[in-house]
DOKOLKE-787931 format. One record per residue (C-alpha): y, x, z. Coordinates in pm, whole numbers, always signed. Example, Ala and Ser with C-alpha at 12.3 -4.5 7.8 and 13.67 -1.06 7.14 Angstrom:
BEGIN
+--------+--------+--------+
|     yy |     xx |     zz |
+--------+--------+--------+
|   -450 |  +1230 |   +780 |
|   -106 |  +1367 |   +714 |
+--------+--------+--------+
end
This chain:
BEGIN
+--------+--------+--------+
|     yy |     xx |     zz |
+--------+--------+--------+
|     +0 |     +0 |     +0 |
|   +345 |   +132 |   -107 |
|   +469 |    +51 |   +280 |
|   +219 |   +249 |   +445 |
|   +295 |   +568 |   +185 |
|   +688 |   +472 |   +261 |
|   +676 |   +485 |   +626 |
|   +434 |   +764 |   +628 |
|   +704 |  +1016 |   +401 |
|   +957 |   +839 |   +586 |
|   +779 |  +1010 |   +923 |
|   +786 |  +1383 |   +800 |
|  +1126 |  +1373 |   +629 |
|  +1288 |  +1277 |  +1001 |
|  +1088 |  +1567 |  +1154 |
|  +1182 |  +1813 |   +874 |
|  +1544 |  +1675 |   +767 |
|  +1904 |  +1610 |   +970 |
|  +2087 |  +1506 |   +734 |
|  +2453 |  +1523 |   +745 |
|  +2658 |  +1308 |   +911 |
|  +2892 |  +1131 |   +664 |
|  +3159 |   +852 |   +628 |
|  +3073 |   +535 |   +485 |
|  +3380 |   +520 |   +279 |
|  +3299 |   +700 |    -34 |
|  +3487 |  +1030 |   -111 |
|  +3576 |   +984 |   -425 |
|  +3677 |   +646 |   -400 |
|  +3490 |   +437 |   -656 |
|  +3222 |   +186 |   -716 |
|  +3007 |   +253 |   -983 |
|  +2809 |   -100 |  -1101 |
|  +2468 |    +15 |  -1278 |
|  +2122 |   -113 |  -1288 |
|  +1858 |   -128 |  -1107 |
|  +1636 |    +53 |  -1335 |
|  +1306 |   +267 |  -1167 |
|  +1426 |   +547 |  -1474 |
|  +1759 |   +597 |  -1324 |
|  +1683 |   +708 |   -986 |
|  +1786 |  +1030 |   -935 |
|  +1877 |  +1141 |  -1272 |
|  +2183 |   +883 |  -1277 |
|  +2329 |  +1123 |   -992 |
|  +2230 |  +1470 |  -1126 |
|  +2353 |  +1333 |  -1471 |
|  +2723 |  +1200 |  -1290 |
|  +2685 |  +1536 |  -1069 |
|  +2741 |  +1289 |   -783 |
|  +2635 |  +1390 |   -443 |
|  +2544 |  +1158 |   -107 |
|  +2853 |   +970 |    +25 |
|  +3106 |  +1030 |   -305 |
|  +3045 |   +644 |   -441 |
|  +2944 |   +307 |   -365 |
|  +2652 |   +241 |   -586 |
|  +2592 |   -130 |   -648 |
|  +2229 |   -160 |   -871 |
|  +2160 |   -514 |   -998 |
|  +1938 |   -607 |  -1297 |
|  +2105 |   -475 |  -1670 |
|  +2430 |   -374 |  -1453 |
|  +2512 |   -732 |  -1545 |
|  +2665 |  -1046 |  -1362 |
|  +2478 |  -1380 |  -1525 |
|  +2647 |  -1606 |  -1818 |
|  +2601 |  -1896 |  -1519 |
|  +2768 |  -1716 |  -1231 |
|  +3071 |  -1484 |  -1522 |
|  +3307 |  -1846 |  -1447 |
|  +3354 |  -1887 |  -1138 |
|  +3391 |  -1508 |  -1011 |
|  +3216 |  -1612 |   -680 |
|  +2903 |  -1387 |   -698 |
|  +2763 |  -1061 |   -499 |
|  +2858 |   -837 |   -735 |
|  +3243 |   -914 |   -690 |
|  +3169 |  -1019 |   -319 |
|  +3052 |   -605 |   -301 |
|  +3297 |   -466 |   -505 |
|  +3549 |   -664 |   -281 |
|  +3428 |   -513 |    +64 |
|  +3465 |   -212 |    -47 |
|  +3775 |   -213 |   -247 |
|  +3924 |   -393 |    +89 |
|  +3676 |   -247 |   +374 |
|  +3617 |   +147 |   +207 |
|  +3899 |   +240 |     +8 |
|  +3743 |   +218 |   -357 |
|  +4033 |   +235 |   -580 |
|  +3856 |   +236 |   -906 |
|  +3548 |   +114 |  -1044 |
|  +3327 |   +182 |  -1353 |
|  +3003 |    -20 |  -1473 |
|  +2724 |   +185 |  -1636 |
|  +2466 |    -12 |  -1850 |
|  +2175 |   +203 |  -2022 |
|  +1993 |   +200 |  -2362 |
|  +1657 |    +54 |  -2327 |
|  +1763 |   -248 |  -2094 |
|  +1517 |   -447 |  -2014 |
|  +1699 |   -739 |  -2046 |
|  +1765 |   -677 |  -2371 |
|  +1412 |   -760 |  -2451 |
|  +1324 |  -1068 |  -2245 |
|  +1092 |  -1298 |  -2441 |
|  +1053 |  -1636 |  -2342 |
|   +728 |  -1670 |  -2406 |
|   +633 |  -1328 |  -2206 |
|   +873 |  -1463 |  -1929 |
|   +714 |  -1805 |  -1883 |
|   +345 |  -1661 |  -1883 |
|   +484 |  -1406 |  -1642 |
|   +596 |  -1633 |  -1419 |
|   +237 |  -1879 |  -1424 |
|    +61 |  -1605 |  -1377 |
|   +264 |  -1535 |  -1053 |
|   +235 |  -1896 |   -948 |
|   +597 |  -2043 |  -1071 |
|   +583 |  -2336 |  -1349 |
|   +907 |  -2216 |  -1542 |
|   +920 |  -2610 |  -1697 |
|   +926 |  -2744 |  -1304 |
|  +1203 |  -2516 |  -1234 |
|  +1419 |  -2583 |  -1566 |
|  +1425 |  -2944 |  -1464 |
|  +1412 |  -2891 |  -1054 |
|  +1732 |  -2669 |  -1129 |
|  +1911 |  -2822 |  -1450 |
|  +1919 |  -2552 |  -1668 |
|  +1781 |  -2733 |  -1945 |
|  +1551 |  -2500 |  -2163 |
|  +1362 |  -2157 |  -2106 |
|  +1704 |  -1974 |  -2302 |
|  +1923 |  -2105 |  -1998 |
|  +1674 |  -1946 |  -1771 |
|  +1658 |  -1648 |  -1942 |
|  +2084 |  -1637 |  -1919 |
|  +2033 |  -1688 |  -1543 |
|  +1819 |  -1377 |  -1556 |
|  +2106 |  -1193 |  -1694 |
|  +1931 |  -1134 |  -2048 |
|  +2170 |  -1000 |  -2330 |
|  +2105 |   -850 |  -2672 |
|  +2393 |   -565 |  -2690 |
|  +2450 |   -352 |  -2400 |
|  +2778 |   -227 |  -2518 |
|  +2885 |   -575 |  -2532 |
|  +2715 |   -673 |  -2229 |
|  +2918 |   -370 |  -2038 |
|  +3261 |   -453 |  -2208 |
|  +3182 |   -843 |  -2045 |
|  +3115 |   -741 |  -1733 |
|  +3394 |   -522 |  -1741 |
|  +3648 |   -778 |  -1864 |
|  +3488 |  -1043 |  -1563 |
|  +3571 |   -835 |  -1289 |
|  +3878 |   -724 |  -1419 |
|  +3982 |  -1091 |  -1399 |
|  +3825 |  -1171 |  -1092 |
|  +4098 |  -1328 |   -870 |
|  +3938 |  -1149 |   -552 |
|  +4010 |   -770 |   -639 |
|  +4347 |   -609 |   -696 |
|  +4432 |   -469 |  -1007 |
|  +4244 |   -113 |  -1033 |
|  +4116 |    +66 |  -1304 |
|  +3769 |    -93 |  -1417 |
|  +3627 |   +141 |  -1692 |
|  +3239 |    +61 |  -1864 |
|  +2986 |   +341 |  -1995 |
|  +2669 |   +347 |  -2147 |
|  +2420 |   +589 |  -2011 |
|  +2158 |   +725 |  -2277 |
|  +1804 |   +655 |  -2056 |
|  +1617 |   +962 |  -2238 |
|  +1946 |  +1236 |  -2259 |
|  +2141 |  +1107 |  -1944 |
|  +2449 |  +1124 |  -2205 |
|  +2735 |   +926 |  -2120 |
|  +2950 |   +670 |  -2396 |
|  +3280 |   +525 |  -2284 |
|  +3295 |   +175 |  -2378 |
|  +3609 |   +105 |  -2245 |
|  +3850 |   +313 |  -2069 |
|  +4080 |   +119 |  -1852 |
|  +4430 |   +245 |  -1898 |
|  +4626 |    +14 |  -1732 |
|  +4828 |   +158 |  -1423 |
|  +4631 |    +93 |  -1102 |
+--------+--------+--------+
end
């Protein structure tokens, strides 16, 4: 079981490791939206040459906020980037999508015969919820086709978002396979 492994590495790195003591706040002042991608971990930071305690990472699925929850501005994503714009000092903020997404390649057939073979009827939850079809559920997921676009969306959402000051809100593209880095849009208003 991945627990047992967890807590068991978790056991020798406190008897090996003391980590320093840092400030929650992050050093260099900035949120950085990506995704929660398994092929990021670690090589997002070495590729950013970020080091423990110099951003606020905030990792959801495709680095993306929903088509259903994009209106109304009232989701965790700006709820995080919030506290720590107001609560940590972030001052600017960038959103990092990745070629390969995922999400760019949900299939609703895959999706619904992943989800009965996990024990959810995607049909009973179309209707219990009112989305209407399997492509509504998919936009709940977060799926999108272009990442670039997906990034300059997300980008131009919280930008709007009536809950954050204006800062500088900048989107990238990281390459999953070179860790090379596109700017999609580089925010050049004055913060």
């Amino acid at each position: 079981m991945m627990l047992d492994e967890i807590l068991q590495h978790n056991q020798q790195f406190v008897k090996n490791q003391r980590p320093p003591q840092i400030a929650s706040a992050p050093r260099k002042h900035t949120a950085i939206v990506t995704c929660m991608d398994c092929r990021l971990v670690r090589m997002f930071e070495d590729a950013l040459g970020l080091e423990r305690g110099d951003v606020l990472e905030l990792r959801t699925a495709g680095a993306t906020i929903s088509e259903p929850e994009r209106e109304h501005q009232q989701n965790d994503l700006i709820r995080s980037i919030a506290g720590g714009v107001y609560l940590l000092g972030v001052r600017e903020v960038l959103v990092i999508g990745h070629t390969e997404c995922g999400l760019t390649k949900i299939n609703p057939i895959s999706l619904s015969a992943s989800m009965q073979a996990l024990g959810v009827d995607p049909q009973r939850l179309i209707e219990q919820e009112g989305l209407g079809s399997i492509e509504k559920l998919m936009q709940w997921m977060g799926a999108f086709h272009d990442v670039h676009l997906n990034v300059q969306e997300v980008v131009e959402v919280i930008r709007k978002s009536p809950y954050l000051p204006r800062i500088p809100v900048h989107g990238l593209v990281i390459d999953i396979n070179t860790g090379e880095l596109t700017v999609v849009d580089r925010d050049t208003r004055a913060a």
